[in-house]
Wavefront OBJ file of the C-alpha trace (Angstrom):
o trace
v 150.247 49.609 41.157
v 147.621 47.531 39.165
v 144.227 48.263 38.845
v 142.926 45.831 40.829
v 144.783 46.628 43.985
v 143.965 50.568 43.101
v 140.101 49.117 43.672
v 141.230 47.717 46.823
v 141.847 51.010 48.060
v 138.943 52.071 50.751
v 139.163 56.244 49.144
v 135.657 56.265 51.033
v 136.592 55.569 53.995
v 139.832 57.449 54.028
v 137.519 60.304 53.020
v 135.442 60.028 55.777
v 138.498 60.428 58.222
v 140.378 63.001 57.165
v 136.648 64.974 57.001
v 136.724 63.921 60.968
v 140.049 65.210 61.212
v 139.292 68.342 59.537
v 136.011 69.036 61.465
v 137.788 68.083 65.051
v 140.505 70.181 64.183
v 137.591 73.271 62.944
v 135.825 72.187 66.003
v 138.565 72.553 68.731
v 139.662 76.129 67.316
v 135.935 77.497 67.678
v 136.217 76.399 70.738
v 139.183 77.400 71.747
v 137.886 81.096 70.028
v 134.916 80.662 72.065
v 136.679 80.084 75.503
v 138.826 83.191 74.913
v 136.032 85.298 74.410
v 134.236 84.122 76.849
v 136.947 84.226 79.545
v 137.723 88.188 77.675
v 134.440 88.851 78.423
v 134.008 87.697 82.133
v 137.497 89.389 82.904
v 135.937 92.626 81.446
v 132.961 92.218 83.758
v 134.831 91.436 86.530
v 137.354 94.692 86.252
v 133.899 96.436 85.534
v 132.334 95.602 88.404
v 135.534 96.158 90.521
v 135.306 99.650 89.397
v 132.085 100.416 90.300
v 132.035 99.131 93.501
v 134.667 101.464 94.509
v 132.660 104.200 92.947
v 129.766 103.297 94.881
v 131.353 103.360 98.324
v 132.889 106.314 97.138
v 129.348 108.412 96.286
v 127.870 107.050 99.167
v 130.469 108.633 101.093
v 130.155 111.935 99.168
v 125.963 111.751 99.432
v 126.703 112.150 103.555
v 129.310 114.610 103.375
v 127.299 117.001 100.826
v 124.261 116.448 103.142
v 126.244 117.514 106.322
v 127.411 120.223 104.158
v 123.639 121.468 103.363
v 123.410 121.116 107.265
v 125.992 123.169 107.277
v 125.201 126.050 105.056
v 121.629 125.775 106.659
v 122.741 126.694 109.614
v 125.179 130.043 108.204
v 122.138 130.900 106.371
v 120.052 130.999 109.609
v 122.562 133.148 111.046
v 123.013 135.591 109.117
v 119.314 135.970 108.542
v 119.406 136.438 112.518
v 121.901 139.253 112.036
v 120.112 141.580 109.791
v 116.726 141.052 111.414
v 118.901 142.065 114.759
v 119.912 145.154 112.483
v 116.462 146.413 112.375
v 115.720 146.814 115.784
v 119.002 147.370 117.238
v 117.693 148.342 120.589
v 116.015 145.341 121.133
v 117.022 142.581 123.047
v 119.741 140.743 120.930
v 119.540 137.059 120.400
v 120.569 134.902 122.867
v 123.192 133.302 120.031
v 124.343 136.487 118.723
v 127.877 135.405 119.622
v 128.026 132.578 117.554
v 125.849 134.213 114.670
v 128.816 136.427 114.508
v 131.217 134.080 114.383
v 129.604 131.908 111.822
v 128.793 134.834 109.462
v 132.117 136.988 110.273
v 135.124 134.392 110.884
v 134.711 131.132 110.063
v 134.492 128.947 106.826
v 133.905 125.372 105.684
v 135.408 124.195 102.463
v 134.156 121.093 100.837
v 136.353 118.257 100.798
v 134.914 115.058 98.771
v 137.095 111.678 98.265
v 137.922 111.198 94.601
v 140.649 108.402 94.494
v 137.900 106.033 92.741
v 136.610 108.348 90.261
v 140.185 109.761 89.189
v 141.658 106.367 88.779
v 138.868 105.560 86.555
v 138.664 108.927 84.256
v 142.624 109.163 84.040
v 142.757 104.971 82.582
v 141.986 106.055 79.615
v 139.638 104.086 79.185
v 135.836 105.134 79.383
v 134.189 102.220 77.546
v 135.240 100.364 80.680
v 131.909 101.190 82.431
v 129.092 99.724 79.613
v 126.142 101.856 80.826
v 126.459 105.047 79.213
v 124.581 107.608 81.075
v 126.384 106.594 84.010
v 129.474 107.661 82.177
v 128.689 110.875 81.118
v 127.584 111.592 84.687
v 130.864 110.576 85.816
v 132.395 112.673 83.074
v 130.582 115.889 84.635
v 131.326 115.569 87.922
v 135.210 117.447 88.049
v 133.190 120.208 86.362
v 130.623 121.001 89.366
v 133.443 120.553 91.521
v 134.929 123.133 90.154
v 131.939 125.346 90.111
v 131.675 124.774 93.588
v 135.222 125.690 94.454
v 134.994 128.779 92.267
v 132.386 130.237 94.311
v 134.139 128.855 97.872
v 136.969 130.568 97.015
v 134.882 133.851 96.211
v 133.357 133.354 99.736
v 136.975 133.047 101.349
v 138.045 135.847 99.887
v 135.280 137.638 101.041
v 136.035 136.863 104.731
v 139.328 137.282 104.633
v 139.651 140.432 103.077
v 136.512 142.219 104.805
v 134.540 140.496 107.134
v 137.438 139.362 109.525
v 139.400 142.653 109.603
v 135.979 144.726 110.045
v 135.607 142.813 113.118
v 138.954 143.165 114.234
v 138.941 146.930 114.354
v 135.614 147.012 116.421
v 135.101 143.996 118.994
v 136.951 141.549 121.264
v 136.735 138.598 119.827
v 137.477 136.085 122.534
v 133.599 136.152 122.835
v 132.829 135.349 119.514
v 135.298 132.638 118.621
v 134.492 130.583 122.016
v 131.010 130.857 121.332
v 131.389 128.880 117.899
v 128.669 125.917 117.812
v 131.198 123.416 117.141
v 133.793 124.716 119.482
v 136.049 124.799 116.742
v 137.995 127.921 118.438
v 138.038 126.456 122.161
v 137.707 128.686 124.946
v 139.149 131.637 125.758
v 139.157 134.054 129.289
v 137.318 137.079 127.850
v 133.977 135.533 127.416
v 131.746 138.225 127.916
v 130.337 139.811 125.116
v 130.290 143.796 124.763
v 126.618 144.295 124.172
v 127.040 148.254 124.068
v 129.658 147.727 120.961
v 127.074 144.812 119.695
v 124.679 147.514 119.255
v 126.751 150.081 117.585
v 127.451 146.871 115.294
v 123.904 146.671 114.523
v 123.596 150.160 113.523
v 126.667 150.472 111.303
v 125.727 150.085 107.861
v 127.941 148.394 106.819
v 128.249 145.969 109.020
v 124.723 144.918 107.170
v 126.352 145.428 103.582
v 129.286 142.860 105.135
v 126.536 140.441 106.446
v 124.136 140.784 103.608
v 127.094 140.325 101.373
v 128.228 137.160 102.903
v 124.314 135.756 102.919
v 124.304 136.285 99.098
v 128.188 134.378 98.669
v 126.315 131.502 101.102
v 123.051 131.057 98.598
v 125.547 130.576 95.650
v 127.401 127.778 97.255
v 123.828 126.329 98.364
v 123.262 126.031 94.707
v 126.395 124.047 93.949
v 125.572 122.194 96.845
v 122.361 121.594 95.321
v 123.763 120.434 91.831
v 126.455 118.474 93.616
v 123.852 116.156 95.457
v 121.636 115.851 92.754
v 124.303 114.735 90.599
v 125.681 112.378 93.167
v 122.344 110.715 94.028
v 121.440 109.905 90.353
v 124.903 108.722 90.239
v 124.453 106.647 93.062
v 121.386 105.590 91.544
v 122.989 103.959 88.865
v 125.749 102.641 90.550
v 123.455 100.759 92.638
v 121.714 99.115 89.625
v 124.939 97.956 87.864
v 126.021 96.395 90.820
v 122.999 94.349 91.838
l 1 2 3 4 5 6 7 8 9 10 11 12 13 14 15 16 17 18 19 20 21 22 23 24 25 26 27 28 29 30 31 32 33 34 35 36 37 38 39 40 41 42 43 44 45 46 47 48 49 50 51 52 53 54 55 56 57 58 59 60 61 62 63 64 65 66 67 68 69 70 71 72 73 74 75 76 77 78 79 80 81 82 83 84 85 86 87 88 89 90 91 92 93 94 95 96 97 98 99 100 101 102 103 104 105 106 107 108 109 110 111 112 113 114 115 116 117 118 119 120 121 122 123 124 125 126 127 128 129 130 131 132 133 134 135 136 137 138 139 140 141 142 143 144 145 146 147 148 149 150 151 152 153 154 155 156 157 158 159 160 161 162 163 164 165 166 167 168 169 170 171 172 173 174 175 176 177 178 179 180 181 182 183 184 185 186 187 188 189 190 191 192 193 194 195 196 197 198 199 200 201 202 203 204 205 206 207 208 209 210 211 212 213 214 215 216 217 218 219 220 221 222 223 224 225 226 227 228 229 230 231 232 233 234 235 236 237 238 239 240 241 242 243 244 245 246
């Protein structure tokens, strides 16, 4: 090739395009860099907020069964209060509930039952970074553990009633009485409803028949305080929850 036709050449030109080449071809991999991000991103939020939806239908859940709960323990509390006050005066008239005092502080339970399926899926993925907001996490991380408190001292409780409260009662009074005169009917009826209020009394002055009630008050205050933990834990959970999702 001469010189003259090497002159001819446009090399500026030719420059200039292969620079447009170059910077499309730059140009469509941010992009395409930028789109997958992006799209990782949104799919991240999306399985995020997935999650705590589910967790929030499953606290709310929880909040009314742990308050029903409280109700519940309330109400146990109230009883056996009613007992040993009735143990004082044991020639008084005896309450008109006595029946189903008894049967609250002497025979029957409740055990707490909360859903979980949300909150185990979650912890077991493996995965914690999935939820962003960290105090939320750690909350979430706590929970199994004041479940487990809580069960600890149920089962204490359980063992409690099995072993002495039910038997002592056993040995001393028809219970017929006492179960059909549960608040929630949870025994049904039965034929022998009257209540022996000569052997009530002897009840009353046993002592311990107050060592068995006072004993079971004392197992129902320490499940209060899980129950106590447990909401508080729940609601500030719920708390959260709420705000992520909004």
């Amino acid at each position: 090739m001469n010189e003259s036709k090497v002159k001819n050449i446009p090399w500026l030109r030719m420059l200039l395009d292969g620079a447009v080449i170059v910077a499309s071809i730059i140009l469509a991999l941010a992009f395409d860099a930028l789109w997958e991000v992006s799209f990782t991103e949104y799919s991240g939020y999306q399985q995020e907020q997935a999650v705590l939806v589910n967790l929030e239908a499953e606290f709310s859940e929880g909040i009314e069964i742990l308050d029903n709960f409280a109700e519940s323990r309330a109400g146990r509390v109230a009883a056996a209060e009613e007992l040993l006050a009735a143990t004082q005066n044991p020639n008084a008239a005896l309450p008109d509930d006595i029946a189903a005092d008894l049967a609250l502080v002497f025979v029957n339970y409740r055990t707490l039952n909360i859903p979980n399926g949300a909150l185990n899926t979650y912890l077991s993925s493996g995965n914690p970074e999935l939820i962003s907001n960290i105090e939320l996490r750690q909350l979430l991380a706590s929970w199994p553990s004041l479940i487990d408190d809580n069960a600890e001292e149920e089962g204490a409780e359980i063992q409690l009633i099995r072993d002495e409260l039910r038997p002592y009662l056993m040995q001393r009074i028809a219970l017929g009485p006492i179960l059909g005169a549960h608040p929630r009917g949870s025994y049904g009826e039965f034929a022998d409803t009257e209540l022996d209020v000569e052997t009530v009394r002897q009840l009353l002055l046993d002592p311990k028949f107050k060592n068995l009630v006072t004993m079971r008050l004392a197992y129902i205050r320490f499940t209060q305080r899980e129950i106590t933990a447990l909401s508080t834990s729940a609601q500030q959970i719920l708390d959260l929850l709420e705000q992520e999702t909004t």
